[in-house]
C-alpha positions in Angstrom: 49.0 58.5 -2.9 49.6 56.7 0.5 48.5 53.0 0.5 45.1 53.9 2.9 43.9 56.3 0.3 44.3 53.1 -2.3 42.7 50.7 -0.5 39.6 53.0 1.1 38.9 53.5 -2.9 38.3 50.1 -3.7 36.4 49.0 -0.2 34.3 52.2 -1.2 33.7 50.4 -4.1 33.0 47.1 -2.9 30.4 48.7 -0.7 28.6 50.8 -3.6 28.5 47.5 -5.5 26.9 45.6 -2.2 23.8 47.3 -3.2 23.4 45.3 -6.0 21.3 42.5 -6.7 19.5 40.1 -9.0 16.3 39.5 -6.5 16.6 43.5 -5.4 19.1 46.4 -5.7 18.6 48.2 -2.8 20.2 52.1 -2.0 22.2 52.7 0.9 22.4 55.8 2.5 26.0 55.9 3.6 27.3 54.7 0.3 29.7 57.5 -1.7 28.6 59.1 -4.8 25.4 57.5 -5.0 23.7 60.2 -6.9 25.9 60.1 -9.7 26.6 56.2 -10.2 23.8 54.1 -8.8 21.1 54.9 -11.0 23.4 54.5 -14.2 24.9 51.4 -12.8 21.5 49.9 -12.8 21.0 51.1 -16.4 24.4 49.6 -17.1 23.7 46.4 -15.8 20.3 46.2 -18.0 22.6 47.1 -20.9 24.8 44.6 -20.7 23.6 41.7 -22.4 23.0 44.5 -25.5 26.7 44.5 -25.4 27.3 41.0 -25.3 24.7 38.6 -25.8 26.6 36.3 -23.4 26.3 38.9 -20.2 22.9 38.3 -18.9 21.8 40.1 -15.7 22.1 37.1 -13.8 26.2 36.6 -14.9 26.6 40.3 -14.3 24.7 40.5 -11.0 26.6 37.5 -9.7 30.0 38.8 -11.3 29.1 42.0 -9.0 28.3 40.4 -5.7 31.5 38.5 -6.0 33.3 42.2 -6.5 31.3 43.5 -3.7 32.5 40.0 -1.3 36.1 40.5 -2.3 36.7 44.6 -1.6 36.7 44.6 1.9 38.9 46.3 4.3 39.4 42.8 6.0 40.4 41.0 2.5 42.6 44.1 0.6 44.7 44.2 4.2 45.1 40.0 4.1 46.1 40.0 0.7 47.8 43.3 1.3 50.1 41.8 3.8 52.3 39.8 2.0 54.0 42.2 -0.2 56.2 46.0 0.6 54.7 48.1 -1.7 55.9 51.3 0.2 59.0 51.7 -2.6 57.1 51.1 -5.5 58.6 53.5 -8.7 55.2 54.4 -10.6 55.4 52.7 -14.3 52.9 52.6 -16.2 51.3 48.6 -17.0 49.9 47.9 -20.1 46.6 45.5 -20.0 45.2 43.6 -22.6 42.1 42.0 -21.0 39.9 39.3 -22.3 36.4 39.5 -22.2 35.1 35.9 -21.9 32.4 36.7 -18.4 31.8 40.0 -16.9 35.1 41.7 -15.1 37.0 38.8 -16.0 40.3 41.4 -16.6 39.3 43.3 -13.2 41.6 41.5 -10.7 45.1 42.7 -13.0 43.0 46.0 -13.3 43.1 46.3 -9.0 46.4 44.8 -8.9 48.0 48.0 -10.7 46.1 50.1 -8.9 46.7 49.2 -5.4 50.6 48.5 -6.3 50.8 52.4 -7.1 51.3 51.2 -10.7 49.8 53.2 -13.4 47.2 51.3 -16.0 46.8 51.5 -19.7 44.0 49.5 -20.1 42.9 47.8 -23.9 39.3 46.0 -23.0 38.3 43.1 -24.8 35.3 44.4 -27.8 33.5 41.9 -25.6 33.3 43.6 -21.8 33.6 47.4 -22.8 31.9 49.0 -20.2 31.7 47.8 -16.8 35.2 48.2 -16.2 35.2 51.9 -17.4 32.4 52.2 -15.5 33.5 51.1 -12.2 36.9 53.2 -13.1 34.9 56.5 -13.2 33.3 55.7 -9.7 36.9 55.0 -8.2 37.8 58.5 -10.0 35.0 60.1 -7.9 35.5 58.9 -4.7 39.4 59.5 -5.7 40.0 62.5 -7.7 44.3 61.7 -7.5 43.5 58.1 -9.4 42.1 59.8 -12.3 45.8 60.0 -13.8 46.9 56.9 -13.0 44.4 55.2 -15.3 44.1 55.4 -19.1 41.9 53.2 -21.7 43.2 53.3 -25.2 41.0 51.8 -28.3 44.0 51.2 -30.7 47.7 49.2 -29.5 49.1 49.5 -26.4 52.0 52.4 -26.6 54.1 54.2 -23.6 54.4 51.5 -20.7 56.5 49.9 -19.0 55.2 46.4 -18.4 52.1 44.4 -19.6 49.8 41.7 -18.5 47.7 40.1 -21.6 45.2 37.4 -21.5 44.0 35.6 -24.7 44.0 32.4 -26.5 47.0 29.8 -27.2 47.0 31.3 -31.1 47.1 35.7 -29.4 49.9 34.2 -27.2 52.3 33.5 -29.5 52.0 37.1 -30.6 52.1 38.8 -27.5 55.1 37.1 -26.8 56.6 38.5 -29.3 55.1 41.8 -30.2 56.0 42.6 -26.3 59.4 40.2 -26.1 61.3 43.5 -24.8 58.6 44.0 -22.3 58.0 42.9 -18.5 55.4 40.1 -19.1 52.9 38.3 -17.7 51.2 36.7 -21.2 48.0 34.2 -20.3 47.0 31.4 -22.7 44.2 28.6 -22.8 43.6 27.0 -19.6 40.9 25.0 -18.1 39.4 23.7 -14.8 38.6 19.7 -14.4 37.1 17.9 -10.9 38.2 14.8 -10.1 35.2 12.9 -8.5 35.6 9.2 -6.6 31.8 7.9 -7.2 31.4 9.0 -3.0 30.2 12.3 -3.6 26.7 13.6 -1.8 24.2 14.8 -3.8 25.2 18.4 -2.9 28.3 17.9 -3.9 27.4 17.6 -7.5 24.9 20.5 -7.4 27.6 22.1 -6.7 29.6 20.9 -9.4 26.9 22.3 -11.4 27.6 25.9 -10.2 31.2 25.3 -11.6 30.1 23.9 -14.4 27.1 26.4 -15.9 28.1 29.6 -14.4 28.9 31.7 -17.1 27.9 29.2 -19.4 31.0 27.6 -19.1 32.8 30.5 -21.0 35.5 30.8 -18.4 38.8 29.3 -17.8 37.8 28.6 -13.7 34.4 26.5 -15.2 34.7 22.5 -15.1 35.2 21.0 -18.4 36.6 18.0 -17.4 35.8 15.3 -15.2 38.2 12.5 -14.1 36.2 9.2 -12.9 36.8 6.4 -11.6 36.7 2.9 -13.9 32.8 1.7 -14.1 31.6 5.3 -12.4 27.7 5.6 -12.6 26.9 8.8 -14.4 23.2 8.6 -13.0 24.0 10.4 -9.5 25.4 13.3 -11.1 22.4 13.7 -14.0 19.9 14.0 -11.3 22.0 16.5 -9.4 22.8 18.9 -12.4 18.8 18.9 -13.3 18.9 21.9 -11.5 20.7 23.7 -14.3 18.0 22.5 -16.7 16.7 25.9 -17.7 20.3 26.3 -19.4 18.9 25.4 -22.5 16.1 28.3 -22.4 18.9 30.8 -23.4 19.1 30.8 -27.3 23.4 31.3 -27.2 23.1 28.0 -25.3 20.8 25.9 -26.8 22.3 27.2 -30.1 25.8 25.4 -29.2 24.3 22.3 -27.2 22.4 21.8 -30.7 25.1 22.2 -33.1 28.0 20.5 -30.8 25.4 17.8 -30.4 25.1 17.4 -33.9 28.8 17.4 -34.5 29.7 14.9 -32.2 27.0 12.6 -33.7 28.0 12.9 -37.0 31.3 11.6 -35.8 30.1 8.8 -34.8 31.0 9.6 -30.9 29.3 7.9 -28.1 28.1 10.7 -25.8 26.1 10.4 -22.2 23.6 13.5 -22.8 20.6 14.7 -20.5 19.0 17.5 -23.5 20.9 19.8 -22.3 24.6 18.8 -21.7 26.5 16.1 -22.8 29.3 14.0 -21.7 32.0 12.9 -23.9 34.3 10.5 -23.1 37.9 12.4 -24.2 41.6 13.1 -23.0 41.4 16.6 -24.1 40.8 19.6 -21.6 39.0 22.1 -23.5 35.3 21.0 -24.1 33.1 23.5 -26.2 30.2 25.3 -24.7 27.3 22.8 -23.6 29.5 19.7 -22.9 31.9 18.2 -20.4 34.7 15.7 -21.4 35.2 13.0 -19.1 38.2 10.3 -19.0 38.4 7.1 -16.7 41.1 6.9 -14.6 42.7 3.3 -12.4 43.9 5.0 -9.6 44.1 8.6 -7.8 47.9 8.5 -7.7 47.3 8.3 -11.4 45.3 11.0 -12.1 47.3 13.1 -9.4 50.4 12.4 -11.5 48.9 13.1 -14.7 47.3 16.8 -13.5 50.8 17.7 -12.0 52.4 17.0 -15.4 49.4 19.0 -17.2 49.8 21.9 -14.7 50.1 24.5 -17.4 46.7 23.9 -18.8 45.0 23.5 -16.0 43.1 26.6 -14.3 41.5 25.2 -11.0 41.3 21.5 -9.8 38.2 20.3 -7.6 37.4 17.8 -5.6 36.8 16.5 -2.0 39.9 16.9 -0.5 41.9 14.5 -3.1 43.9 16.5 -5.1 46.7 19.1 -3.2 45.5 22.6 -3.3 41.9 22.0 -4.6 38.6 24.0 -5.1 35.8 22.7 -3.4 32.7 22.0 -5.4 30.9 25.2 -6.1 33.6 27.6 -5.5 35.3 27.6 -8.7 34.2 31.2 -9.7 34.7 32.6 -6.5 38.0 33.3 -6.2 40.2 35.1 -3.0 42.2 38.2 -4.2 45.1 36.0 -3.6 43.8 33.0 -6.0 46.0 34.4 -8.8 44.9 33.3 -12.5 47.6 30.6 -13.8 48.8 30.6 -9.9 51.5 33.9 -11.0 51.6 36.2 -8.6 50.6 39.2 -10.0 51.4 41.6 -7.6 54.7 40.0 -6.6 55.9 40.9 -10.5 54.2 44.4 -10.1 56.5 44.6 -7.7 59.7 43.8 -9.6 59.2 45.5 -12.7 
């Protein structure tokens, strides 16, 4: 299949997923395959939170419009345009995907794909459908990728390579159930913002988005903030407010009220607002419904101390501080170059 043929599959998909919105789907005429998929896709998206109590329409819709932004023609030839993949020897690529937010395993899924890879795919119990879904719709714009994509229920066998995503415990076993194996094996990592006490009010709305998208269930959400010495929380209460109807979901207010409760019983000193709290701790990983926060004396400080912690940390934002960082509310909006764990993915498709 020539590379054109690849890449006018996905921007065909990015377009039939452009129809699709929280406030209004709307049908296109010019949009491939309509008849089959859009309908169903709707039906889908209803679904979803059926399937996993976590996927509300709003996380899926906006999980979709992101899709929709990224599968241009204008972005797949940018990111395209680093890499020869005219000598690429088809092997088949095992994936193991997590299923933490909706399409979370979709980027490896695309990288395969538009490498001229072939993908066995495992989903996550968690995010069954939506990329199966999206796989038949490539399928039927694209008869020829129907054989270079298989989804298995039980282990991975036959391939040639793998990519798997799951906790710091899963890990340690795929590295070495797959120790013979090409390997890309993703752990535990998390995204912190480093704030100065100087940022505008929409600044830290923003941080919000980073924060409560997805309910905080994914590794590019903020669960750290670094402040300076006597910063005044205040400021960024009254901007999160926003996010207050957070707590209407039952998952949420479920681990807001039992996290809570933990923390007090510990004796912790927290910063709370009824429906996140802040806890003052080194660690990176904060559960569902609260952000750590640590205190910091200067920004060379906390540079050198995120450089050294580089392998836990996901995304870093701030206002221009830190090298390479996110501004606020763009944390779960990633390029198709913004590789997870910053390894290029399609550079070690194209070794293997």
């Amino acid at each position: 299949m020539l590379q054109k043929e690849k890449n006018n599959a996905f921007v065909e998909l990015g377009m039939f997923l452009s129809q699709f919105s929280l406030d209004n789907n709307t049908k296109k005429a010019n949009v491939l395959c309509n008849d089959l998929f859009y309908d169903n896709f709707i039906n889908l998206i209803e679904l979803s939170q059926s399937h996993n109590g976590w996927f509300t329409k709003e996380q899926v819709y906006f999980a979709i419009n992101s899709w929709s932004k990224a599968l241009t023609e204008e972005n797949l030839d940018k990111w395209l345009s680093q890499y020869d993949l005219s000598n690429i020897e088809p092997k088949t690529v095992g994936l193991v995907l997590a299923g933490n937010i909706p399409l979370v395993g979709f980027h490896d899924f695309l990288s395969v794909l538009i490498s001229g890879h072939k993908v066995l795919v495992k989903t996550s119990s968690n995010d069954q459908h939506l990329i199966k879904f999206l796989a038949n719709y490539l399928i039927s714009v694209n008869p020829e990728i129907e054989n270079r994509i298989t989804f298995t229920d039980g282990k991975l066998e036959n391939f040639d390579a793998v990519i798997a995503t799951g906790s710091n415990n899963t890990a340690r076993y795929f590295e070495f159930y797959f120790k013979d194996k090409p390997r890309i094996i993703r752990k535990n990592r998390n995204s912190v913002a480093v704030l100065t006490g100087n940022e505008t009010h929409k600044d830290l709305v923003n941080l919000g988005e980073d924060i409560f998208r997805y309910f905080g269930l994914g590794c590019r959400n903020v669960s750290k903030l670094f402040v300076p010495k006597n910063y005044n929380f205040q400021p960024f209460f009254k901007a999160i407010y926003e996010y207050k109807d957070v707590i209407f979901y039952e998952k949420y207010s479920n681990n807001y009220d039992y996290n809570k409760a933990v923390f007090l019983m510990s004796n912790f000193k927290l910063l709370d607002n009824e429906f996140l709290t802040l806890k003052e701790d080194s660690s990176y990983a904060s559960p569902i419904s609260s952000v750590f926060y640590e205190y910091y004396e200067s920004l060379n400080e906390i540079k050198n101390q995120l450089e050294k912690d580089s392998e836990q940390i996901q995304c870093i934002v701030s206002k221009d501080i830190v090298k390479n960082s996110i501004a606020f509310g763009e944390t779960q909006k990633p390029n198709l170059w913004d590789y997870a764990d910053n390894v290029d993915t399609l550079a070690f498709l194209k070794e293997i």
